[in-house]
C-alpha positions in Angstrom: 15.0 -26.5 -7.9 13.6 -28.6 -5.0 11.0 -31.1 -6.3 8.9 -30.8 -3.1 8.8 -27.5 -3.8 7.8 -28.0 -7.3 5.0 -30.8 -6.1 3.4 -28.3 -3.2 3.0 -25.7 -5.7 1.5 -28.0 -8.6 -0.8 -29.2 -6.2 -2.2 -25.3 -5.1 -2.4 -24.8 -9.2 -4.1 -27.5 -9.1 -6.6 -26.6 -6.5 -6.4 -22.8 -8.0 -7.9 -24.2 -10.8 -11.0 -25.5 -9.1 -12.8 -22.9 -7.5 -16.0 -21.6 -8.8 -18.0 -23.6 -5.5 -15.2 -22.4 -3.2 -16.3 -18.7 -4.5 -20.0 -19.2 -4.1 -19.3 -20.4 -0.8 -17.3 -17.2 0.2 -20.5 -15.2 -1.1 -22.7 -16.7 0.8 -20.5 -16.3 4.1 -19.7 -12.9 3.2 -23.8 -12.3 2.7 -24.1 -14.1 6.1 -21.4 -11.8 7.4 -22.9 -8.6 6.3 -26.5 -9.1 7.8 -24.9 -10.0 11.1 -22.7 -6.7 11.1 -26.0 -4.7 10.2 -27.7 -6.3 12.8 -25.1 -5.2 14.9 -24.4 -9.0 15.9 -20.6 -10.5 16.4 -18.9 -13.5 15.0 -16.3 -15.7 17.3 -14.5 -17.8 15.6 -12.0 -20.4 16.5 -9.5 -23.3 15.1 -6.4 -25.8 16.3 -3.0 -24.9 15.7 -2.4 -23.3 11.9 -6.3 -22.8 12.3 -6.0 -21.0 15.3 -3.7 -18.7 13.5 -6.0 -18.0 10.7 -8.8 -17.9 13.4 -6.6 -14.6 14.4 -6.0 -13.2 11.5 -9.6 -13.4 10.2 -10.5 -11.4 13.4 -6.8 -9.1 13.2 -8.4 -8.0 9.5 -11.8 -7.4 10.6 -11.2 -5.5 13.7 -8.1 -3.5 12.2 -8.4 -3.2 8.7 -7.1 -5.5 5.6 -5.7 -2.5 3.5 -8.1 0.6 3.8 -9.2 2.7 6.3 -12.9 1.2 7.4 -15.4 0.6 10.3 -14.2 -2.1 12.2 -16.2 -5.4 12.6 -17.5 -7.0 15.8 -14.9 -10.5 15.6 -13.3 -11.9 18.2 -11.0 -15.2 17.6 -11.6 -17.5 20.9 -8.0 -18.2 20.3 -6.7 -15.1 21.6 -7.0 -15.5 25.1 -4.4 -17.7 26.5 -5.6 -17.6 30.2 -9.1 -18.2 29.2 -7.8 -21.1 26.9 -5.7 -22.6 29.8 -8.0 -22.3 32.3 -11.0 -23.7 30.7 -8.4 -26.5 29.1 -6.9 -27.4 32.8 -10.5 -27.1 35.0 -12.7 -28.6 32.2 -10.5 -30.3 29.6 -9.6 -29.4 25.9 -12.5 -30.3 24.1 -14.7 -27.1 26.4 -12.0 -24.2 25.6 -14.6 -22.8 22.8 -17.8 -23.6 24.1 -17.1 -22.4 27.2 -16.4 -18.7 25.3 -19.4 -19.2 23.0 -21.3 -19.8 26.4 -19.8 -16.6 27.9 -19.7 -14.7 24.9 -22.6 -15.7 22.1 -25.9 -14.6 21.3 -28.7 -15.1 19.1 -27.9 -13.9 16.0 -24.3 -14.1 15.9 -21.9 -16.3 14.1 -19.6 -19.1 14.9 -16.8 -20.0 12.4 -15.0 -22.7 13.0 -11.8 -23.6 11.3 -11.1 -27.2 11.3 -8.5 -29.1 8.3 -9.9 -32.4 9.4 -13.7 -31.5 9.5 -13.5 -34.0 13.1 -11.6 -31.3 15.5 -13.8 -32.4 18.3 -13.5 -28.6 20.4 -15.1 -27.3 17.0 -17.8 -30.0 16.7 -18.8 -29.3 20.2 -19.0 -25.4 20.1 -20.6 -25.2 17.0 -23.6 -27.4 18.4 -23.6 -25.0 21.5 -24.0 -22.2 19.0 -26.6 -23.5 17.2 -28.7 -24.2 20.4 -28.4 -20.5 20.6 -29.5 -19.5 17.7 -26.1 -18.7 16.2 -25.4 -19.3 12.5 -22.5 -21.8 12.0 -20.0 -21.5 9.5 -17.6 -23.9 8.8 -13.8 -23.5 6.7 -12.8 -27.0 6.1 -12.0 -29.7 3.6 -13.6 -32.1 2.3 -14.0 -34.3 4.8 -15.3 -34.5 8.5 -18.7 -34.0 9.8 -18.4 -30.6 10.2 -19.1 -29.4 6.8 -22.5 -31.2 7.3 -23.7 -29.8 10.4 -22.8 -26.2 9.3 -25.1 -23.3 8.2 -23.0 -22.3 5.5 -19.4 -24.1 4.5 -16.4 -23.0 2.6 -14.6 -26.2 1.8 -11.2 -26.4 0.3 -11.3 -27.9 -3.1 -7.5 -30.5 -1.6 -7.8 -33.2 0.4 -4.2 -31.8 1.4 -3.8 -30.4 5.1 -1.1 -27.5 3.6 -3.2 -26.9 0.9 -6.3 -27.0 2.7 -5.0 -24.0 5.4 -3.6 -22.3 2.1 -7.4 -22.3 0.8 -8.4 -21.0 4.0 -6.3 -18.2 4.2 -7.0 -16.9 0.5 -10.5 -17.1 1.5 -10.0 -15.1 4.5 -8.5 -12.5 2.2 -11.4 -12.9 -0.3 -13.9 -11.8 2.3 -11.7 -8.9 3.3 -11.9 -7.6 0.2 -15.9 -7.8 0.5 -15.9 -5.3 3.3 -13.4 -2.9 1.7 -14.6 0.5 1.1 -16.2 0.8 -2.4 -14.6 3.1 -4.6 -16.3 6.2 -6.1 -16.0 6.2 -9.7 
C-alpha cells in the first residue's frame, strides 16, 4: 500500500478522534442557522478554491435536499456566479468579489459563512466585516489559525493544522449540519 496514503489517512484518524469542540461548534451554527431560517433570513456563504467548492455544496444541500425530501433553505454560495465574480474581480480587484455580493445581497439578520483553510483569505476577512456592519451574524469554517476564527460570531475550526485535512473537516461538517435539517422521523 502507498505510505502517503497510509500517512493522510492516520492523520484524519487522528483528527477523527478529536472532536467533541468541533461538535459543539456545529450545534451552535446549526442553532444559528435555524433562527435565521425561522426568521425567514438567508445565509451567503463563500470560500477560495476547494473552499469555494464546499461553499457550493453547503448551499447545493440546503437549497436541494441532502437525502430527504424537505423545504428548501434560503443559501446562496457567492461563488456561483462567475460573471458577477469576474466582473467585480476585473473592475474592482479580487479582494471585493464577496463583499460586493454581501453589499448587493445581505441584510440584517442574515448570515455570512466564510470558508477560509488559512483563517487570512483576505476576500473573506473583508466581507465578513461588511457583514457584520450590517448586522449579519458571521460564521467562520477554518483551522486553527488566522484571524478569522477571532472576528467571527460563531466558528467551527478543524481540529488539523493540515490544509487537506482541514477542507476534509469542513466537508463532514457540512454534512453534519445537513443532517440537522433532515426531516425528523415519526416513531
Amino acid at each position: 500500500m502507498n505510505k502517503t496514503y497510509k500517512k493522510h489517512s492516520k492523520e484524519l484518524i487522528k483528527v477523527l478522534n478529536d472532536v467533541d469542540d468541533f461538535h459543539k461548534q456545529i450545534d451552535q451554527v446549526v442553532e444559528q442557522l435555524q433562527g435565521a431560517f425561522k426568521e425567514e433570513k438567508k445565509v451567503l456563504v463563500a470560500g477560495n478554491g476547494g473552499s469555494a467548492a464546499e461553499a457550493q455544496h453547503l448551499s447545493d444541500e440546503m437549497v436541494g435536499r441532502y437525502k430527504e425530501d424537505r423545504a428548501a433553505y434560503p443559501v446562496i454560495a457567492l461563488t456561483a456566479d462567475t460573471a458577477v465574480i469576474t466582473c467585480i474581480g476585473n473592475d474592482y480587484g479580487y479582494d471585493q468579489v464577496f463583499v460586493r455580493q454581501v453589499d448587493a445581497l445581505g441584510r440584517q439578520g442574515d448570515i455570512f459563512i466564510g470558508l477560509t483553510t488559512s483563517g487570512t483569505s483576505n476576500n473573506i476577512l473583508i466581507a465578513a466585516k461588511r457583514a457584520r456592519e450590517l448586522g449579519m451574524t458571521v460564521i467562520a469554517f477554518t483551522g486553527q489559525k488566522g484571524a478569522f476564527k477571532d472576528m467571527a460570531d460563531y466558528a467551527i475550526v478543524s481540529p488539523s493544522e493540515t490544509g487537506a485535512r482541514i477542507q476534509e473537516m469542513h466537508l463532514h461538517a457540512i454534512h453534519l449540519i445537513c443532517e440537522a435539517f433532515e426531516p425528523k422521523k415519526s416513531s
